[in-house]
mmCIF file of the N, C-alpha and C atoms, coordinates in Angstrom:
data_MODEL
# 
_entry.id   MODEL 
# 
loop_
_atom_site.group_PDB 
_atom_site.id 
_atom_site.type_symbol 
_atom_site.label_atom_id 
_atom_site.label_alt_id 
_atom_site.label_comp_id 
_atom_site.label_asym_id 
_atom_site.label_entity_id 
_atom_site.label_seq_id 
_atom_site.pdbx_PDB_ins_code 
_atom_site.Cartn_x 
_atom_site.Cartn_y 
_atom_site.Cartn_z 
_atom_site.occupancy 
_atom_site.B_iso_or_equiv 
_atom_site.pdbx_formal_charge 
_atom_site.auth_seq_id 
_atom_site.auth_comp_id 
_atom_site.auth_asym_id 
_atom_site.auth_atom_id 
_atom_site.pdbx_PDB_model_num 
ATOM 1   N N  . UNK A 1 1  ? 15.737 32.557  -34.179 1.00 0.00 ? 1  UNK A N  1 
ATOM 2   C CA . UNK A 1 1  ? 15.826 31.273  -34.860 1.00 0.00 ? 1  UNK A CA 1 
ATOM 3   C C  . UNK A 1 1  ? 15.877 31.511  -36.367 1.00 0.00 ? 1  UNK A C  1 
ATOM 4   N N  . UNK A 1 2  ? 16.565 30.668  -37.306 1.00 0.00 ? 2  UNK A N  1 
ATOM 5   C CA . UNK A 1 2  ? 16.926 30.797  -38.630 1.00 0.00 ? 2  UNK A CA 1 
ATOM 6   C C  . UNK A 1 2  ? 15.460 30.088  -38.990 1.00 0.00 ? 2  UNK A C  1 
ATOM 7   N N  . UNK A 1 3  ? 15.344 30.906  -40.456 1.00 0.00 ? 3  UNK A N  1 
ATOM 8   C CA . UNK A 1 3  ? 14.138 30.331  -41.020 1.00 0.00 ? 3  UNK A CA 1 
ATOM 9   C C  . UNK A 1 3  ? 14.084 29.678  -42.037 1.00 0.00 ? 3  UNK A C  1 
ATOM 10  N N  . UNK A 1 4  ? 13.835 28.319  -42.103 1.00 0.00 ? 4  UNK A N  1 
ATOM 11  C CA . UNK A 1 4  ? 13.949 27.287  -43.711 1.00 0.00 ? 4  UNK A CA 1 
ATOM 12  C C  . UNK A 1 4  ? 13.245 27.242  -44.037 1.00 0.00 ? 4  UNK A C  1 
ATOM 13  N N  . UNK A 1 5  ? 12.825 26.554  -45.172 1.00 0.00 ? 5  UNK A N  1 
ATOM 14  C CA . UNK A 1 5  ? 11.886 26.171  -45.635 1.00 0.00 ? 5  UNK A CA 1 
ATOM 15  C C  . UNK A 1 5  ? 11.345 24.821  -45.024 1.00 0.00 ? 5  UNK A C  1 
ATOM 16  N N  . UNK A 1 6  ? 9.903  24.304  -45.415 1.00 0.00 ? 6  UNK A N  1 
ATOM 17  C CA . UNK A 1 6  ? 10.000 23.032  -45.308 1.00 0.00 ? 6  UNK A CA 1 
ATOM 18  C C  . UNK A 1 6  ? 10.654 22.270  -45.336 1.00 0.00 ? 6  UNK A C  1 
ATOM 19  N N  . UNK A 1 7  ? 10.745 21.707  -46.587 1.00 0.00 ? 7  UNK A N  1 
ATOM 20  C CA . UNK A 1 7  ? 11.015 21.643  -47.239 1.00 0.00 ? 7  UNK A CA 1 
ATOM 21  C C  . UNK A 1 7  ? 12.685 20.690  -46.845 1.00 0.00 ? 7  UNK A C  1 
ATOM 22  N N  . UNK A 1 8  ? 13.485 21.463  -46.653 1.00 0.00 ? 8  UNK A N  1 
ATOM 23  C CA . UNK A 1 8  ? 14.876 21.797  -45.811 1.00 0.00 ? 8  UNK A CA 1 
ATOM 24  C C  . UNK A 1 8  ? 14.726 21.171  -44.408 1.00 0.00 ? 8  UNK A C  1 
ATOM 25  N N  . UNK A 1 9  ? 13.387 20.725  -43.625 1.00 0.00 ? 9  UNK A N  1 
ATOM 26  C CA . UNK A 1 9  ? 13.376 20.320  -42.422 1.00 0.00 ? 9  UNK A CA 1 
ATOM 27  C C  . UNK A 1 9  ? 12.976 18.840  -42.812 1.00 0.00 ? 9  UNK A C  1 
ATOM 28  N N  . UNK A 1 10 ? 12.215 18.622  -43.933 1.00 0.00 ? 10 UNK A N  1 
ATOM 29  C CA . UNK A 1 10 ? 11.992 17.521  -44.279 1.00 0.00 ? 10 UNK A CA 1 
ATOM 30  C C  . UNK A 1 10 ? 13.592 16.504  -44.616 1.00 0.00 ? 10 UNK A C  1 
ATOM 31  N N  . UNK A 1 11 ? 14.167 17.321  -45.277 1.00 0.00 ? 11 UNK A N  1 
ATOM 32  C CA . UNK A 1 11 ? 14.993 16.603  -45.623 1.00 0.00 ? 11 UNK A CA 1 
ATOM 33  C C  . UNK A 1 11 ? 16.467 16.024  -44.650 1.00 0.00 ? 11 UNK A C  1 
ATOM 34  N N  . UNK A 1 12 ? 16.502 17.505  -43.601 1.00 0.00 ? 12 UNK A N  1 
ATOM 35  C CA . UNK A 1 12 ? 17.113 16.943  -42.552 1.00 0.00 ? 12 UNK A CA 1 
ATOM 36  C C  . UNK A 1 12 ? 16.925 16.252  -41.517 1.00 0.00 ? 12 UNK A C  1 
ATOM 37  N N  . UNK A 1 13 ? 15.350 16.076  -41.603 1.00 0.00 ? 13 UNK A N  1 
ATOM 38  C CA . UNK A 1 13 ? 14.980 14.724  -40.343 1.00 0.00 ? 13 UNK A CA 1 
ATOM 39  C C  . UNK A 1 13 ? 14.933 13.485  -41.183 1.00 0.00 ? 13 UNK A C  1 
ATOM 40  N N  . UNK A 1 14 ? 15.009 13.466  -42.407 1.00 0.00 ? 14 UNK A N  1 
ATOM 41  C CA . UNK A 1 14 ? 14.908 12.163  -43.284 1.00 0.00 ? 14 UNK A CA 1 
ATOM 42  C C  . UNK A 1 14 ? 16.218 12.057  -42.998 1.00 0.00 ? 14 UNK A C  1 
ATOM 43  N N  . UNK A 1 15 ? 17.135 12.512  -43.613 1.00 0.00 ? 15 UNK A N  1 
ATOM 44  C CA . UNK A 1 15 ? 19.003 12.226  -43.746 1.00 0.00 ? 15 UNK A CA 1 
ATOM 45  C C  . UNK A 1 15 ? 18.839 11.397  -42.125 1.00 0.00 ? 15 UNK A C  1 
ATOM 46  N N  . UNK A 1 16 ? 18.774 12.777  -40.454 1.00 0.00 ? 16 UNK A N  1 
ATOM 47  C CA . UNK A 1 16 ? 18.573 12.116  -39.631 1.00 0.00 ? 16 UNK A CA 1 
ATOM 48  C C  . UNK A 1 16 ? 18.820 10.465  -39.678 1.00 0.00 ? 16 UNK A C  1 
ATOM 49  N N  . UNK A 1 17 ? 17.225 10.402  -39.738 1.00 0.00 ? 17 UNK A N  1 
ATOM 50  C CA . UNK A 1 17 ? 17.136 9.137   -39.604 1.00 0.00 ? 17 UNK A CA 1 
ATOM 51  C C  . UNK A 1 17 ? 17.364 7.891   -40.229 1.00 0.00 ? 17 UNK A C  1 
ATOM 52  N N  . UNK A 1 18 ? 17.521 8.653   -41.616 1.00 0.00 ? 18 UNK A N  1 
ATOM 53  C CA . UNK A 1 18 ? 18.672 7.185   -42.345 1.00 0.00 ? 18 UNK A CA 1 
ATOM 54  C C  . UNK A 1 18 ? 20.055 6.981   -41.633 1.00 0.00 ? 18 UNK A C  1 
ATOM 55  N N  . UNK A 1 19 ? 20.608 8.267   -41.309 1.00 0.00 ? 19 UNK A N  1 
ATOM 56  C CA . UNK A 1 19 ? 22.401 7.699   -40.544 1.00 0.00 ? 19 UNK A CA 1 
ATOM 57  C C  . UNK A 1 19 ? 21.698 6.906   -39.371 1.00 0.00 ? 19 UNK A C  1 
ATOM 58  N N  . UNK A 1 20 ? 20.752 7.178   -38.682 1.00 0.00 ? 20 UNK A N  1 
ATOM 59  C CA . UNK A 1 20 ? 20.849 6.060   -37.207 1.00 0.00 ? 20 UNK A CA 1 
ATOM 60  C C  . UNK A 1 20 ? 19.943 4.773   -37.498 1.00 0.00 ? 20 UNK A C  1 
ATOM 61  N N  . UNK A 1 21 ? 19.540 4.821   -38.896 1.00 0.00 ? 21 UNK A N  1 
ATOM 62  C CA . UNK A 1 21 ? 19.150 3.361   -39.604 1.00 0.00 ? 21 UNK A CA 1 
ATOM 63  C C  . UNK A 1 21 ? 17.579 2.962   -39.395 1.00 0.00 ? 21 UNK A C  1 
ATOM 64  N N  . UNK A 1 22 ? 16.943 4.529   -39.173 1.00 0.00 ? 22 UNK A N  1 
ATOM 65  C CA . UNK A 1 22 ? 15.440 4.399   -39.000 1.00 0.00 ? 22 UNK A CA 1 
ATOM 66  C C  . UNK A 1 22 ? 14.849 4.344   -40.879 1.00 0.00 ? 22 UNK A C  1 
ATOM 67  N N  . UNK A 1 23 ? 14.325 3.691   -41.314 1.00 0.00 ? 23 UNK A N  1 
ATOM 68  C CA . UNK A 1 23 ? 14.063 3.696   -42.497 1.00 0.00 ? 23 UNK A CA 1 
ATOM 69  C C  . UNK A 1 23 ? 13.160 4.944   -42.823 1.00 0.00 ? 23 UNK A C  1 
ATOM 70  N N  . UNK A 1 24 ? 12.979 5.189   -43.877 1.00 0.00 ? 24 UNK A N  1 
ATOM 71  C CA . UNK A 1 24 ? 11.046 6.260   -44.203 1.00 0.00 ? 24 UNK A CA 1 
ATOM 72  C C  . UNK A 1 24 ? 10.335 5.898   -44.796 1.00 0.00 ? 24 UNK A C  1 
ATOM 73  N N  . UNK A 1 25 ? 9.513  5.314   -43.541 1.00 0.00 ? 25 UNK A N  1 
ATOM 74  C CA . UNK A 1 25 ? 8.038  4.799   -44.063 1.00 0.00 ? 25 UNK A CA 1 
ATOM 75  C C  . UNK A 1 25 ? 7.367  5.128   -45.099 1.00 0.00 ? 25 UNK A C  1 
ATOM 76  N N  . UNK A 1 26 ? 7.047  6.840   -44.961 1.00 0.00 ? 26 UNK A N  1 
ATOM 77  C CA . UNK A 1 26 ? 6.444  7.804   -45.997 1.00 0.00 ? 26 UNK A CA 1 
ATOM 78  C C  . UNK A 1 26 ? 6.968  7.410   -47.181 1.00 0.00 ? 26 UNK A C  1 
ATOM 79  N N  . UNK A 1 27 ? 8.434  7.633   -47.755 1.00 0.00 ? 27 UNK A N  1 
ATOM 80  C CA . UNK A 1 27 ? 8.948  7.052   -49.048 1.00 0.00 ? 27 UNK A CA 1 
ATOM 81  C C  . UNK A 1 27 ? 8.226  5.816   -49.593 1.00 0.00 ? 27 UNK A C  1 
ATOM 82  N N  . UNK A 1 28 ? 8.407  4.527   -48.231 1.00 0.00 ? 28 UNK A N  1 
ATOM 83  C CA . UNK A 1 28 ? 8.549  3.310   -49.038 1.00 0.00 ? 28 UNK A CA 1 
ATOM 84  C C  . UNK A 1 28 ? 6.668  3.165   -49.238 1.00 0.00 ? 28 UNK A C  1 
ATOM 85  N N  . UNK A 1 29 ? 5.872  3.751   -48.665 1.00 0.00 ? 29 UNK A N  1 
ATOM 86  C CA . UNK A 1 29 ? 4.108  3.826   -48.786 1.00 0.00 ? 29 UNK A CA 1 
ATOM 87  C C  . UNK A 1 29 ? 3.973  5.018   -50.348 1.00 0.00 ? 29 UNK A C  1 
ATOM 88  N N  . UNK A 1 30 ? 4.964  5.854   -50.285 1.00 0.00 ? 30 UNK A N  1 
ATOM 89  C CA . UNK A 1 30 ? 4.766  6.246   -51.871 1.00 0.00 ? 30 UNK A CA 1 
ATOM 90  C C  . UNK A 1 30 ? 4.868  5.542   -52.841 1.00 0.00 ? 30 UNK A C  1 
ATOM 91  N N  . UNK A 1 31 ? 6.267  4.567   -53.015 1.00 0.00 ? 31 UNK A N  1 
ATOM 92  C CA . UNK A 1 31 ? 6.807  3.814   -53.645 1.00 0.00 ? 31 UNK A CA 1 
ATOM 93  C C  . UNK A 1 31 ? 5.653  2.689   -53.890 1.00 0.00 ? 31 UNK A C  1 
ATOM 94  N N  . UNK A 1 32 ? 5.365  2.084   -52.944 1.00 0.00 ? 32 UNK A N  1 
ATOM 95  C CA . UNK A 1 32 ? 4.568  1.175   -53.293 1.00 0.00 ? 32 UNK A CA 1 
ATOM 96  C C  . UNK A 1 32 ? 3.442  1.380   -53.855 1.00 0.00 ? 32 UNK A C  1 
ATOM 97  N N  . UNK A 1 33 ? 2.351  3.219   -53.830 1.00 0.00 ? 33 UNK A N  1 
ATOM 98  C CA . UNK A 1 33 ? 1.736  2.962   -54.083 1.00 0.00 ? 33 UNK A CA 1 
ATOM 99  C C  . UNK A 1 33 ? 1.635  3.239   -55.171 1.00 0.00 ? 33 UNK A C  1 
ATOM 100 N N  . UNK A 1 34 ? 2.851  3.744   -56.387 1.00 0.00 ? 34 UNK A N  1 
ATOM 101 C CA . UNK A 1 34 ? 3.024  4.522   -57.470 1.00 0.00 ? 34 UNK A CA 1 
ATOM 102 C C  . UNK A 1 34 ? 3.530  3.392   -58.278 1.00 0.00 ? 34 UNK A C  1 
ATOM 103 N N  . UNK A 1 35 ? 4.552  2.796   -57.658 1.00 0.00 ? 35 UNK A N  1 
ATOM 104 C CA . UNK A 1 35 ? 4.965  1.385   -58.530 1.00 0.00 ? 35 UNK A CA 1 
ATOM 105 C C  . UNK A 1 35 ? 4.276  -0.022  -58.476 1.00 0.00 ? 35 UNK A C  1 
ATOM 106 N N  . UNK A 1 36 ? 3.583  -0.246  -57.155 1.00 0.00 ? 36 UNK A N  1 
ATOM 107 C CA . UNK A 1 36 ? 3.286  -1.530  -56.945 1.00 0.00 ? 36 UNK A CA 1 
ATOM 108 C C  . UNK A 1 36 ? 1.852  -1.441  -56.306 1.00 0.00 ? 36 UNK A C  1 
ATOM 109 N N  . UNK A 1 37 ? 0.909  -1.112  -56.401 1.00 0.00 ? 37 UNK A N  1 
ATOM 110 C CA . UNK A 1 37 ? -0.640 -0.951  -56.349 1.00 0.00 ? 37 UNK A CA 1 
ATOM 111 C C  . UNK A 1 37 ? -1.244 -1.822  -55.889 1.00 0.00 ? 37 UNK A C  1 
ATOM 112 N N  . UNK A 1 38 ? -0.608 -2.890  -56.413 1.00 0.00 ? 38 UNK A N  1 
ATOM 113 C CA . UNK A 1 38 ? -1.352 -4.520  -56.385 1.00 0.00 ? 38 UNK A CA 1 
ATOM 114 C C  . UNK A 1 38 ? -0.598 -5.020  -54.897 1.00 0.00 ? 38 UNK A C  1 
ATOM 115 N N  . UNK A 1 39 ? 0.406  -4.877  -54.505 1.00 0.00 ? 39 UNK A N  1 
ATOM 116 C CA . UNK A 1 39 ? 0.521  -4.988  -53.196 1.00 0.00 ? 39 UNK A CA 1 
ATOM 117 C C  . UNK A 1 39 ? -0.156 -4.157  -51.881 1.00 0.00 ? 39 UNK A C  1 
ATOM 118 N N  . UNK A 1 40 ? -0.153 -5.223  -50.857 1.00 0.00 ? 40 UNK A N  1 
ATOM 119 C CA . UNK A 1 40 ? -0.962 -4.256  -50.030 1.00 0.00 ? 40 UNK A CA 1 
ATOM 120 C C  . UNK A 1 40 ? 0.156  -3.170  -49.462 1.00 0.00 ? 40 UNK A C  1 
ATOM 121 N N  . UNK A 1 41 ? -0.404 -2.410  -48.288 1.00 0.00 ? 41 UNK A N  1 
ATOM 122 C CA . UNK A 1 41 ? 0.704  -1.823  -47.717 1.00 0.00 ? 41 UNK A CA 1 
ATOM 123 C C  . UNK A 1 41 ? 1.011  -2.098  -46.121 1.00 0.00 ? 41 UNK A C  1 
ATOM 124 N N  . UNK A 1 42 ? 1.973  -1.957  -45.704 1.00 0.00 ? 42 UNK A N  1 
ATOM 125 C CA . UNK A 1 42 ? 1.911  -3.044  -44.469 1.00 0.00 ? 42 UNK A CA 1 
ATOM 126 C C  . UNK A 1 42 ? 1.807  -1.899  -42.993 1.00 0.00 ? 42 UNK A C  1 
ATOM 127 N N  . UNK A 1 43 ? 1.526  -1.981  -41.788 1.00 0.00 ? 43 UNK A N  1 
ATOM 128 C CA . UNK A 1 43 ? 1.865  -1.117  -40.997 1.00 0.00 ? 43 UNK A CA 1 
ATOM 129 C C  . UNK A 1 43 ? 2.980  -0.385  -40.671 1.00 0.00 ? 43 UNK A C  1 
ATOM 130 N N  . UNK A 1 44 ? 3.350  0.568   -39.901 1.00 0.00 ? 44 UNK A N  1 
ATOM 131 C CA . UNK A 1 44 ? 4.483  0.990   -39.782 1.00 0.00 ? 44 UNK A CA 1 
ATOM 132 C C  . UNK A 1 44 ? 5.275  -0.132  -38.978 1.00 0.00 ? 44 UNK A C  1 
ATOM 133 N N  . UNK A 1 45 ? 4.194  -0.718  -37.524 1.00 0.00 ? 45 UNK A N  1 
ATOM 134 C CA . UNK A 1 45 ? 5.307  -2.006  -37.046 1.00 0.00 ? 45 UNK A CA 1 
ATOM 135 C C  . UNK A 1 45 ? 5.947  -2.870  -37.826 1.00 0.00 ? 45 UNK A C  1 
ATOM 136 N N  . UNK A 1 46 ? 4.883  -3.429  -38.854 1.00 0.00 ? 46 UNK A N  1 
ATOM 137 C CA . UNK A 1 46 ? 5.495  -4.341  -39.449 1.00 0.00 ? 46 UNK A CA 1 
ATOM 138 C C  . UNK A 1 46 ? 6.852  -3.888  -40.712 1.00 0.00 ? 46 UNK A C  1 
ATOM 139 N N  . UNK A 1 47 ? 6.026  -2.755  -40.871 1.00 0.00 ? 47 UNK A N  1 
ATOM 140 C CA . UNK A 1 47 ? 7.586  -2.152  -41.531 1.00 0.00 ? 47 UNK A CA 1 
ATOM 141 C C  . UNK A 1 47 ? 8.670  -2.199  -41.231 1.00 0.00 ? 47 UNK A C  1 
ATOM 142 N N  . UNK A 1 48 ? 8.611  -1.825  -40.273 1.00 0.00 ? 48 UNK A N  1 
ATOM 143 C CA . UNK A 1 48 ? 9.628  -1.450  -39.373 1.00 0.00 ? 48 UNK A CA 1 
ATOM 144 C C  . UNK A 1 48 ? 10.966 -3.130  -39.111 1.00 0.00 ? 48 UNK A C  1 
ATOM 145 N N  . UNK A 1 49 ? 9.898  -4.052  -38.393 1.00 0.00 ? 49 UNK A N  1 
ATOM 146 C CA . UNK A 1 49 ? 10.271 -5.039  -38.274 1.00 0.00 ? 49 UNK A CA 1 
ATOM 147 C C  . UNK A 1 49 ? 11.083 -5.872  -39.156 1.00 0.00 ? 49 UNK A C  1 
ATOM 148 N N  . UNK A 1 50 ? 10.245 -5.196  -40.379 1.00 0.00 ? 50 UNK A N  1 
ATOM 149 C CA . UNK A 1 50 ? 10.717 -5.952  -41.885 1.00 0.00 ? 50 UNK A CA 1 
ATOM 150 C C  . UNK A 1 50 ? 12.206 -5.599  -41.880 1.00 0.00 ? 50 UNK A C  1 
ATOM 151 N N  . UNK A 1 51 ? 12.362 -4.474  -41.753 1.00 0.00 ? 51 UNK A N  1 
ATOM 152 C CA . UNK A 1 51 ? 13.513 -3.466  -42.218 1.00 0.00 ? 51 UNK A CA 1 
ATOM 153 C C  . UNK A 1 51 ? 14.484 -3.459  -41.279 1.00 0.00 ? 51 UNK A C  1 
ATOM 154 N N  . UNK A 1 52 ? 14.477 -3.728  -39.941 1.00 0.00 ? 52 UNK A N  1 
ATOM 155 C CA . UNK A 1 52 ? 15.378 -4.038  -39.159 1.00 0.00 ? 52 UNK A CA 1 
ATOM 156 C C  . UNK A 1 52 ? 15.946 -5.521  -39.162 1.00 0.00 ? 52 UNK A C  1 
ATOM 157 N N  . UNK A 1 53 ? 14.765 -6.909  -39.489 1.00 0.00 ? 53 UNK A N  1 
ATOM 158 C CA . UNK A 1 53 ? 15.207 -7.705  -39.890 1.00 0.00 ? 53 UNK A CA 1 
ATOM 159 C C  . UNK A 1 53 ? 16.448 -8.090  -40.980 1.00 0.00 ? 53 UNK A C  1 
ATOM 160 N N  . UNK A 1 54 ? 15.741 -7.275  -41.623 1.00 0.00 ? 54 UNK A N  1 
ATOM 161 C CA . UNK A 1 54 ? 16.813 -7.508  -43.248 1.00 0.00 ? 54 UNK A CA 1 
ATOM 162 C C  . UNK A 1 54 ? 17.918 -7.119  -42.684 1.00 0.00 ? 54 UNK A C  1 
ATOM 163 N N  . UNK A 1 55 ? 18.293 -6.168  -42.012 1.00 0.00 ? 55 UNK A N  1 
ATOM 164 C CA . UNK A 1 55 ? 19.416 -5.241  -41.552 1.00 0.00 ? 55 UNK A CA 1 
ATOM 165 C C  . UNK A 1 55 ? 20.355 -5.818  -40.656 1.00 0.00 ? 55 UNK A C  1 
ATOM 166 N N  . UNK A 1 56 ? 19.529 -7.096  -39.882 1.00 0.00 ? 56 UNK A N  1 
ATOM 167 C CA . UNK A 1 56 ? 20.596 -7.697  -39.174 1.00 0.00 ? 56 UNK A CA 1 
ATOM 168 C C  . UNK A 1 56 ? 21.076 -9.256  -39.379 1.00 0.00 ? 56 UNK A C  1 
ATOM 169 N N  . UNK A 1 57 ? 19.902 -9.647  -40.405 1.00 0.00 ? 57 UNK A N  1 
ATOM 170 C CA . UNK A 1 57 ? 19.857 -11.120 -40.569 1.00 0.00 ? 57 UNK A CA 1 
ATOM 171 C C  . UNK A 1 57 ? 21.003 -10.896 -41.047 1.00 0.00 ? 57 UNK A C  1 
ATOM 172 N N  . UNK A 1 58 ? 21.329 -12.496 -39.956 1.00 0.00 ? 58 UNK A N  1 
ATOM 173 C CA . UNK A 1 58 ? 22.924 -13.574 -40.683 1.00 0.00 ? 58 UNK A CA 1 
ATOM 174 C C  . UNK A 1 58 ? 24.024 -12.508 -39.986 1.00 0.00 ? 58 UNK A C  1 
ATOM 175 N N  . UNK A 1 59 ? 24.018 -11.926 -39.453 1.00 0.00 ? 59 UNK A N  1 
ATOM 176 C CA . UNK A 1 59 ? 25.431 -10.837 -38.803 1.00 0.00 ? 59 UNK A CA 1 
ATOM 177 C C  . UNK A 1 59 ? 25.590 -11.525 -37.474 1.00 0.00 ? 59 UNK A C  1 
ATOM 178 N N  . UNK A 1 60 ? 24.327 -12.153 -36.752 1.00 0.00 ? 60 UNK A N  1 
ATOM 179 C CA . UNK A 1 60 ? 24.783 -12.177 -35.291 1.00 0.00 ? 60 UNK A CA 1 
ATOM 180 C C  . UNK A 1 60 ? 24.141 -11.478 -34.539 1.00 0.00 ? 60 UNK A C  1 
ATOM 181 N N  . UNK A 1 61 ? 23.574 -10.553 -35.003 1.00 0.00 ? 61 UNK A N  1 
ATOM 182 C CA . UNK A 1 61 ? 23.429 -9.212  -34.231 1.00 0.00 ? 61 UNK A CA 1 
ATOM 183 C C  . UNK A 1 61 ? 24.366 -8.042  -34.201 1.00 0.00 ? 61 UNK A C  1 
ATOM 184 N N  . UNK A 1 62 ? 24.401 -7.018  -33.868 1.00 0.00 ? 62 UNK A N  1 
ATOM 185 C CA . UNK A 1 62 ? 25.675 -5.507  -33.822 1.00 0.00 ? 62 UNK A CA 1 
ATOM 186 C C  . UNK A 1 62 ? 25.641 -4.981  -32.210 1.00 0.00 ? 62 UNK A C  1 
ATOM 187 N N  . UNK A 1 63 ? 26.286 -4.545  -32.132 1.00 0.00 ? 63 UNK A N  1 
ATOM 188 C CA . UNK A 1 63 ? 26.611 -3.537  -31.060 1.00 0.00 ? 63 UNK A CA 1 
ATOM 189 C C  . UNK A 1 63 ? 26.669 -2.145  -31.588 1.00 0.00 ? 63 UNK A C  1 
ATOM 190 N N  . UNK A 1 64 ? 26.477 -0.797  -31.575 1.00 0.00 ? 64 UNK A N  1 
ATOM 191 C CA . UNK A 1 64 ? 26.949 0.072   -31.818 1.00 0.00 ? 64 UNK A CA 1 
ATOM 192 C C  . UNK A 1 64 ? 26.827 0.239   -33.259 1.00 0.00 ? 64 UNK A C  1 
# 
C-alpha cells in the first residue's frame, strides 16, 4: 500500500464528499467557532438537514 500523509487522506475524503454533496461539518463547527462565537453550534442532524434543505429548496426535488 502507498503511503500519504494525513494530511492527503484528509483532503481526499473531504473533496469525496463535497462531489456527492455531503457538506463538512468539521469546517463549518471551525468556522463558526473562529468567526461567529456568539452563535450556538447546531448538531450534525440538524446540520445536515439545514444543508440539504438549502440544496433543494424551490427545485422540486432532483433525481440523480
Amino acid at each position: 500500500m502507498l503511503k500519504y500523509p494525513k494530511a492527503f487522506w484528509r483532503w481526499a475524503v473531504q473533496t469525496a464528499r463535497l462531489c456527492c454533496g455531503v457538506p463538512d461539518y468539521d469546517a463549518y463547527v471551525r468556522h463558526l467557532r473562529e468567526h461567529h462565537p456568539e452563535c450556538p453550534v447546531p448538531s450534525y442532524g440538524a446540520f445536515f438537514r439545514e444543508r440539504q434543505e438549502a440544496r433543494y429548496r424551490g427545485t422540486g426535488g432532483r433525481c440523480c
